[in-house]
C-alpha positions in Angstrom: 0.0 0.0 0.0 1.4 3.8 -0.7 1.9 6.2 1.9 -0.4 7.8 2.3 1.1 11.1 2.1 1.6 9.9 -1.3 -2.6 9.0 -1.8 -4.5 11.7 -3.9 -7.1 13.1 -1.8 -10.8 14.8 -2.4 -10.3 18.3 -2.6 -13.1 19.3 -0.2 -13.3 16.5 2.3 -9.9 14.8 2.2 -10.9 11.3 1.7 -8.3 9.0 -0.5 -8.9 7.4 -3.6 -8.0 4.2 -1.7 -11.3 4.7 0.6 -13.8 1.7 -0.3 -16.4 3.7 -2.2 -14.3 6.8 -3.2 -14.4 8.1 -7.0 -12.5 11.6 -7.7 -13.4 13.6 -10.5 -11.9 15.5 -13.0 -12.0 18.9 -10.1 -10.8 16.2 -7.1 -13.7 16.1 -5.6 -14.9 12.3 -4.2 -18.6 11.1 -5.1 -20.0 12.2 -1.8 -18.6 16.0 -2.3 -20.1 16.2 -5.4 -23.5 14.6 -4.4 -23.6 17.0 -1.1 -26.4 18.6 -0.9 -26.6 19.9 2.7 -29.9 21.3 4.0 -27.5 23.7 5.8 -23.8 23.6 5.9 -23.5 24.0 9.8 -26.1 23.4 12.5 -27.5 26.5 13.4 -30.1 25.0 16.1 -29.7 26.5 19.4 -30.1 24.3 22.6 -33.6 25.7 23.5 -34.9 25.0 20.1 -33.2 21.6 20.4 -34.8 21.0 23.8 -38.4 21.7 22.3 -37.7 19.7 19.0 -36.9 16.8 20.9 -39.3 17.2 23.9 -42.1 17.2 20.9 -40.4 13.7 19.2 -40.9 12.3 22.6 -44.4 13.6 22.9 -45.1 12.2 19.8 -43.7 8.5 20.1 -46.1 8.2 23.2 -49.0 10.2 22.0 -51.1 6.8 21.6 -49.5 4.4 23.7 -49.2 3.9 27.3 -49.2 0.7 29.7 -52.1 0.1 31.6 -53.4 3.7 31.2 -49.8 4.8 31.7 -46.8 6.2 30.2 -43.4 3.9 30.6 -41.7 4.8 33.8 -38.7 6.1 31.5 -39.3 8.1 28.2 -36.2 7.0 27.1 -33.3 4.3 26.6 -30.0 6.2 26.6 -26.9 4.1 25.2 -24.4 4.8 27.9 -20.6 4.4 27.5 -19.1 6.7 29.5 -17.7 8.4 26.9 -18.2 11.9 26.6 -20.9 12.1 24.0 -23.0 9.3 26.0 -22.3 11.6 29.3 -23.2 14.8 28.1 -26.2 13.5 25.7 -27.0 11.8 29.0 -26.8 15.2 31.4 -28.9 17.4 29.0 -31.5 14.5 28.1 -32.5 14.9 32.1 -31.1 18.6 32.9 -32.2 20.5 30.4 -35.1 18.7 28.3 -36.4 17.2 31.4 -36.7 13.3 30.5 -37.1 10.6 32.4 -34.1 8.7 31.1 -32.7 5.3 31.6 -29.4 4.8 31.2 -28.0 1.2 29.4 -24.3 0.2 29.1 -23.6 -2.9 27.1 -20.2 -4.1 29.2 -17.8 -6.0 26.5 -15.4 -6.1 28.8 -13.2 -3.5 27.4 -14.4 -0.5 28.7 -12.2 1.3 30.5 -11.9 0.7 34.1 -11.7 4.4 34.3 -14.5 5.5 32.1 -16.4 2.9 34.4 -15.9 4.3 37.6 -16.7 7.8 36.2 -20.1 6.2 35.4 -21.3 5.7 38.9 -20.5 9.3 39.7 -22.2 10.9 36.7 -25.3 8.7 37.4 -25.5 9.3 41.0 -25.1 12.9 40.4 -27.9 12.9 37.7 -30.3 10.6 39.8 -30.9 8.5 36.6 -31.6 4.8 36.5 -29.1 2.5 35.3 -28.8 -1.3 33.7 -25.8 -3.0 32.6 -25.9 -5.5 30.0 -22.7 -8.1 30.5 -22.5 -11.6 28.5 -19.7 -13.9 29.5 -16.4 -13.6 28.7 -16.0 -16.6 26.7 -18.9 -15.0 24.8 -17.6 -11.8 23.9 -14.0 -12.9 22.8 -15.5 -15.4 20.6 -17.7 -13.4 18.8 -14.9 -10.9 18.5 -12.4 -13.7 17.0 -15.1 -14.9 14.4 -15.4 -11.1 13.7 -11.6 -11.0 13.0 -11.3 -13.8 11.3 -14.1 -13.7 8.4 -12.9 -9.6 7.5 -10.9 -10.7 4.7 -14.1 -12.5 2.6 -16.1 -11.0 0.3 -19.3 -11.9 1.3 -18.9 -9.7 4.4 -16.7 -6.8 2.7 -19.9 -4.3 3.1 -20.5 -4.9 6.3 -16.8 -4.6 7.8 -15.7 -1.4 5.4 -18.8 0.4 7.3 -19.4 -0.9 10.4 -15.6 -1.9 11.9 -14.3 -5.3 12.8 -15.2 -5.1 16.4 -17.6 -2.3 16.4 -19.9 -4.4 13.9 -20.6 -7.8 17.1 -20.5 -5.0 19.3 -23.3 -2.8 18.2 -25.0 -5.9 17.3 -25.2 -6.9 20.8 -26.2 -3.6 22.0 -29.0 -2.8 19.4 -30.0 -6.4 20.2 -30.1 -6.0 24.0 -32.1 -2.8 24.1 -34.4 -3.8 21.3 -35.5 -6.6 23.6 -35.2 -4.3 26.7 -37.6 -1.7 25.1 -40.3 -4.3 24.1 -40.2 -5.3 27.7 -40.2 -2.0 29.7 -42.4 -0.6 27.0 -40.0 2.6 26.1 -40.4 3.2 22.4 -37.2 5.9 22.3 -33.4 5.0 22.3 -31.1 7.1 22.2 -27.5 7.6 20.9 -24.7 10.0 21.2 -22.9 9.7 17.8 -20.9 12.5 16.4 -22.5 14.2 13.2 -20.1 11.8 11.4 -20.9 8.6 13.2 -24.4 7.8 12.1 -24.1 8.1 8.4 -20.1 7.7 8.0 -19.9 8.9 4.8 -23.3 9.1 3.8 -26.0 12.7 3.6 -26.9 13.3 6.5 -29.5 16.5 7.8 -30.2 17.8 10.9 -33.7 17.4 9.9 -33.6 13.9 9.6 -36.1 13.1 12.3 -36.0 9.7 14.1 -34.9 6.5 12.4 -37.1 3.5 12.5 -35.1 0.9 14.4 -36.8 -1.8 12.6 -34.3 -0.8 9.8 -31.5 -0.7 12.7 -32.1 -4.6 13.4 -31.9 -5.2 9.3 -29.3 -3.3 8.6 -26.5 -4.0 11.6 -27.8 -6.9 13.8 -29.5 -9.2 11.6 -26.4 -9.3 9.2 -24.1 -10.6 11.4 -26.6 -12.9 13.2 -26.4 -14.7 9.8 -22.7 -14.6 9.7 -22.5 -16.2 13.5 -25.2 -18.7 12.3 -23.3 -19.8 9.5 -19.4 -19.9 10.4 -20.9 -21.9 13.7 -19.2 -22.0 17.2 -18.0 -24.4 19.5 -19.3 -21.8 22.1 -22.1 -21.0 23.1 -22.6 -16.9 22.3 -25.0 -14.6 24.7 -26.3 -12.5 21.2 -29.9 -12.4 21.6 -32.0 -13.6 18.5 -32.7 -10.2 16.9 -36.2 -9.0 17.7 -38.7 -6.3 15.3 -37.8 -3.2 16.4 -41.2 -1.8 14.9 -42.8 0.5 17.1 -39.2 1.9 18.4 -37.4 4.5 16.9 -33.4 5.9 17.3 -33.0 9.3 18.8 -29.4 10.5 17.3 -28.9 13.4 19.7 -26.5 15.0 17.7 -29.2 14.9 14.7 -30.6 17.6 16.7 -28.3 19.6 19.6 -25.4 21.6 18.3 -22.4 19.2 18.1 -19.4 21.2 19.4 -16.5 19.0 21.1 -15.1 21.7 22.9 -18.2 22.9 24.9 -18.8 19.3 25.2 -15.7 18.2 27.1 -16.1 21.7 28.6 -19.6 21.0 30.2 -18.4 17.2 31.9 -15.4 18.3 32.7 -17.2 21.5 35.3 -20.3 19.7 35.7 -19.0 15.6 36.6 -14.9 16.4 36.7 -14.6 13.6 33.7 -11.8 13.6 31.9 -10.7 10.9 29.3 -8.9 7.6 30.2 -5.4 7.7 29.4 -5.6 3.7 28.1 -7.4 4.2 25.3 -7.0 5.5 21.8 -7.4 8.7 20.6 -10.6 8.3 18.6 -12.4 6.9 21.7 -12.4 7.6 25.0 -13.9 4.4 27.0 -12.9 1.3 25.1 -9.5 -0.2 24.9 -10.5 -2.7 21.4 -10.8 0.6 19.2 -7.1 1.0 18.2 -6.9 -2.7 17.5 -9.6 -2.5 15.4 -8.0 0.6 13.7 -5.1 -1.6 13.1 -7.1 -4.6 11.3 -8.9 -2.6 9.4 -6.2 -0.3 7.8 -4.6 -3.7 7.1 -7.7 -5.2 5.5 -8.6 -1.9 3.5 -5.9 0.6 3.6 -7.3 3.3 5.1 -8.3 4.0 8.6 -12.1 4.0 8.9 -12.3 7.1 11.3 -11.4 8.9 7.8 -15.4 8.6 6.7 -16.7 9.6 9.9 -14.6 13.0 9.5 -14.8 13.8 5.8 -18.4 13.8 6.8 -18.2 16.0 9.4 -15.9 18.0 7.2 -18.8 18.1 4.7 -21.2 19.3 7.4 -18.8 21.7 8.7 -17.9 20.7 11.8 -14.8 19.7 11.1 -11.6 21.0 8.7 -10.3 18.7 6.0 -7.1 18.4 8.3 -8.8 16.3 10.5 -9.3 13.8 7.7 -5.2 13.7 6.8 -4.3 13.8 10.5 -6.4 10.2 11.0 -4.6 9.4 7.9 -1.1 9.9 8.8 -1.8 8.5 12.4 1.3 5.9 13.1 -1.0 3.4 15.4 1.5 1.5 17.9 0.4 -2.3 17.6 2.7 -3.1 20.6 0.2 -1.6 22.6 -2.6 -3.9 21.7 -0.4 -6.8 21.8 -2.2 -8.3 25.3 -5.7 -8.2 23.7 -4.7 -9.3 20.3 -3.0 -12.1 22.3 -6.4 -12.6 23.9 -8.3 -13.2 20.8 -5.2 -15.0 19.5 -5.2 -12.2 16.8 -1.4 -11.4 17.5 -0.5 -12.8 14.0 -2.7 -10.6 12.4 -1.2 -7.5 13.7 2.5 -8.8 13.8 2.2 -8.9 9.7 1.4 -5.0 10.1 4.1 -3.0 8.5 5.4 0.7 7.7 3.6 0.8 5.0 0.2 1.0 7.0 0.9 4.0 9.6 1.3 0.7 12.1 4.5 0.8 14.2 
């Protein structure tokens, strides 16, 4: 693989002609440049128009059902990391637009023992209710080494070049997990704290979206690799839950709707929860120690780093300049720091065969 100082790059949004997906023409500018057609360049909401726009989608979702006569004791299912889009999406869902949240972390178990302990104190000082979701061990690595190990076929290409090796079992598990906690409980909101970029890595994406059906959540990320588990077969047994019809639940992408701005963000937990972000993980995460590893696969499997989509969106959006798309780029990822976990999910001669060539050292 070139350098990739040596790559030429859309003109607009930096992304490389080796991205999976990525077509310059004869000005430079990639296929999603030159199909961007923004509602609005930047997000101009401000957070009390937010708070009413997403106090009304709330409304709305519950307008015609209750339980027994009764709304759900929650309004909402927050996906909680730890991380500090989950904790401040988390803080203004209760603070400032006055839900009745429930907090869910999906444990992997590799979190960050840090992140984790943080959780307790932002959820005792919110007064918000709080579930974790934790399958075995055995369970998780298992799923994670299948993952792995089928990112090189073609069947599955799709799937990894959007979704990540590990991040693809691992939102799997969590859609699944809520889906079937929401159907219980009766709570027909989730919500997630992507960045602009996250949602639709490089895809359109409008700040008028509204909410996304999760029906087409379950088809499009859990049901995929259900199949995939299904037929590569085990000799464990793996905690994913069957997917379930997520008709009648929608996703809430918080960011869809309140002004994404990292610095006030880290600003707000920082005075408001003293967070501040594990020193053990990567720098494109801050609560889970598989990220760079997954980095690391994937650039060896496709040559580019997959954070570059998220952020050429977000360049496109204008939250973000195009250097942030050539810093990701030209990232050197140290493998020896991932060596224990790749070890772990006897992956260690996958990232061994890593060379210069990849921005791995």
């Amino acid at each position: 693989m070139s350098s990739s100082n040596n790559i030429k790059r859309c003109s607009r949004c930096g992304l490389g002609e080796n991205t999976h997906g990525i077509n310059l023409n004869s000005k430079d500018l990639c296929n999603y440049c030159s199909d961007w057609i923004p509602k609005e360049n930047k997000v101009n909401f401000n957070t009390v128009d937010a708070a009413n726009i997403i106090q009304n989608l709330v409304k709305s979702q519950y307008s015609q059902v209750t339980t027994n006569g009764k709304r759900p004791k929650h309004d909402v299912i927050v996906l909680y990391s730890g991380g500090k889009d989950s904790t401040y999406m988390l803080a203004r869902l209760k603070r400032d637009i006055g839900l009745r949240p429930l907090a869910v972390t999906v444990d992997n178990w590799f979190l960050s023992s840090k992140s984790m302990e943080k959780q307790t104190e932002v959820l005792g000082a919110l007064g918000v209710d709080h579930i974790t979701i934790r399958p075995s061990l055995d369970s998780i690595l298992e799923l994670f080494k299948i993952s792995a190990n089928k990112v090189n076929e073609k069947e599955f290409e799709k799937f990894y070049s959007k979704y990540g090796i590990f991040c693809w079992p691992c939102f799997s598990l969590i859609y699944s997990s809520v889906c079937s906690l929401a159907k219980n409980s009766g709570i027909r909101l989730i919500a997630g704290g992507w960045s602009p970029g996250q949602i639709n890595a490089g895809k359109h994406t409008s700040r008028n979206d509204g909410l996304i059906s999760f029906s087409e959540v379950i088809k499009i990320y859990v049901e995929p690799f259900h199949q995939m588990i299904l037929k590569v077969g085990s000799n464990s047994e793996i905690d994913l839950p069957v997917p379930q019809d997520g008709e009648g639940i929608s996703l809430l992408p918080f960011f869809n709707y309140w002004p994404y701005d990292e610095a006030e963000i880290i600003k707000y937990i920082t005075d408001e929860f003293n967070w501040d972000k594990p020193k053990d993980t990567d720098g494109c995460s801050s609560n889970c120690l598989i990220n760079l590893l997954d980095r690391i696969i994937y650039r060896k499997r496709f040559g580019f780093d997959r954070y570059e989509l998220q952020l050429a969106n977000m360049v496109r959006s204008g939250h973000l300049t195009r250097q942030a798309v050539l810093d990701i780029a030209n990232e050197r990822l140290d493998a020896d720091s991932v060596k224990k976990i790749a070890y772990d999910l006897e992956l260690d001669k996958i990232i061994s065969t890593q060379g210069s060539e990849s921005n791995v050292c």
